[in-house]
MARSE-140964 format. One record per residue (C-alpha): residue number from 1; chain; y, z, x. Coordinates in steps of 0.02 Angstrom, whole numbers. Layout:
residues N
   num   chaine        y        z        x
   NUM        A        Y        Z        X
...
END
This chain:
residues 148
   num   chaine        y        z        x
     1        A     4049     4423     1949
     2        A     4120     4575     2037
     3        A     4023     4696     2110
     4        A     4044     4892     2062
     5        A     4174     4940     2185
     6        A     4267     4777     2122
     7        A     4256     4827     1955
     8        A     4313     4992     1961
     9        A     4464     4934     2066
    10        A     4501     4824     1956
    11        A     4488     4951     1806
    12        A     4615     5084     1903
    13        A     4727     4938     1920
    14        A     4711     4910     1738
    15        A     4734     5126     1735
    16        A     4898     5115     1819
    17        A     4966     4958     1731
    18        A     4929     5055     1565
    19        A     5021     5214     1642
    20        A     5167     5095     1712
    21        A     5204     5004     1548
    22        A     5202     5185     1493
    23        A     5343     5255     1604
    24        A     5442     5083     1560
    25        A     5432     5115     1386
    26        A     5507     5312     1416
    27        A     5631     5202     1537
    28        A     5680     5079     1406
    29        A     5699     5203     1234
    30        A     5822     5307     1381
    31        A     5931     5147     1408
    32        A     5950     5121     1214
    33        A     5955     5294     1193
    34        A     5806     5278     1062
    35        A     5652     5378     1048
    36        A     5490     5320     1138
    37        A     5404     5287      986
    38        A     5565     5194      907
    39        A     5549     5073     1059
    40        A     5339     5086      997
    41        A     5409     5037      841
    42        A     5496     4911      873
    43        A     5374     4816      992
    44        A     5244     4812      856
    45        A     5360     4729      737
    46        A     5412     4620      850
    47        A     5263     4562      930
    48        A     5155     4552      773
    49        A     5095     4416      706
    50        A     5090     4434      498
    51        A     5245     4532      450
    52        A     5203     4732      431
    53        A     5272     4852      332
    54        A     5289     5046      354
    55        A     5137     5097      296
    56        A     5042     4961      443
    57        A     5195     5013      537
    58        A     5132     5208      538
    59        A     4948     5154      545
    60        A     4961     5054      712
    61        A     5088     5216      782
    62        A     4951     5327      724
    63        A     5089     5432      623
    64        A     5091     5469      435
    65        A     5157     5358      313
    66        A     5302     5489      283
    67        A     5345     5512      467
    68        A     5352     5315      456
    69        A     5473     5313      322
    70        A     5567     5414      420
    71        A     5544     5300      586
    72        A     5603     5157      467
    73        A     5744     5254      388
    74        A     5835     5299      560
    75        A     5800     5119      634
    76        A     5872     5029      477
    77        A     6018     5154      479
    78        A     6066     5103      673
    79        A     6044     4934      642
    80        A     5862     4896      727
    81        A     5768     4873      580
    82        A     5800     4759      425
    83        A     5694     4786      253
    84        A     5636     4653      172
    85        A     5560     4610      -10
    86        A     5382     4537       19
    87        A     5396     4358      -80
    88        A     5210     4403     -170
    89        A     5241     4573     -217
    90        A     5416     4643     -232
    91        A     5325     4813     -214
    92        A     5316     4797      -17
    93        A     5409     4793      110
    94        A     5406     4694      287
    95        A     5497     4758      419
    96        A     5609     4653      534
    97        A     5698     4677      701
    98        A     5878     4638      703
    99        A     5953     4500      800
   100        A     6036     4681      880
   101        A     5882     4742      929
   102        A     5817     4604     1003
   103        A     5979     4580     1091
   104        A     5985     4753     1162
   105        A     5802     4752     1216
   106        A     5820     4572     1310
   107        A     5984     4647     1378
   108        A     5886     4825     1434
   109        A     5734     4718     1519
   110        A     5835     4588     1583
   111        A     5804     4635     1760
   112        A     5611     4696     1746
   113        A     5587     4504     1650
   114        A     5660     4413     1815
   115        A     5556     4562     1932
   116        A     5362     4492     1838
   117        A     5438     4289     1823
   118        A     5458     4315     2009
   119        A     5289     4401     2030
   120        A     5233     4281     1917
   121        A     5292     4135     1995
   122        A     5204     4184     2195
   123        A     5046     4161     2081
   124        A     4921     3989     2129
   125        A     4907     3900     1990
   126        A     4760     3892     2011
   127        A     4736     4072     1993
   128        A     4828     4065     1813
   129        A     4691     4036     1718
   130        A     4598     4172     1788
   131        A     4732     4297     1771
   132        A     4760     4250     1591
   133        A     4575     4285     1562
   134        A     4579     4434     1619
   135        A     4723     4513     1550
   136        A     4666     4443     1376
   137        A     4481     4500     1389
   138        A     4551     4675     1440
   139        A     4669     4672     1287
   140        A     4538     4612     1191
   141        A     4412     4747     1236
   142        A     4544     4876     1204
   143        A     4578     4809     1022
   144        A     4391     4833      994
   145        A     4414     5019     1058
   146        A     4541     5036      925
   147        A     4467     4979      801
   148        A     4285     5079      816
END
């Protein structure tokens, strides 16, 4: 268990990775000369794990469900997003990165990918597990934060 100064190390650590992944996000939307919340956009269709539509979409940005049409409309129109007809009800809509998208985005964070594989690589092993637990506690406690 850490002690107090540990833990509140370890939570500005946590502080400036938060602030970092900020800044790359600003970084990346410049280099596919999107807007920071289009790259937002994008990473929570990506990275979710039940296909979303625009109204989740909006929920998740914390935008309106109009200003997410919107989002939608000008990522579908530049080729980012794809609409699709949800199976169950033909009344929704899941959202979809494009094989463009995720092209551009591997292409934009090639060289910050093989930067953290590096870092990630100088890691123990037997310090993986810890790390891992960590990182997901921490991501776990802030999903709890968003959802109170």
């Amino acid at each position: 268990m850490a002690d107090e100064q540990a833990a509140r190390d370890l939570s500005l650590a946590v502080r400036r990775l938060l602030q970092a992944g900020r800044g790359m996000q600003a970084a990346l939307a410049r280099k596919l000369s999107l807007r920071v919340t289009d790259v937002q956009a994008l990473d929570q269709v990506v990275s979710s794990p039940e296909p979303i539509g625009p109204g989740e979409l909006g929920t998740r940005l914390g935008i309106t469900s109009a200003s997410a049409t919107v989002l939608v409309d000008r990522l579908a129109a530049a080729g980012h997003l794809a609409r699709h007809a949800d199976p169950g009800d033909r009344r929704r809509v899941h959202l979809e990165a494009t094989d463009h998208a995720r092209e551009d985005v591997r292409n934009a964070l090639g060289p910050l990918l093989a930067e953290m594989e590096a870092i990630t690589d100088r890691l123990e092993p037997e310090h993986v597990p810890v790390v891992l637990s960590f990182l997901d506690d921490v991501a776990a406690a802030m999903r709890a934060y968003d959802r109170r």
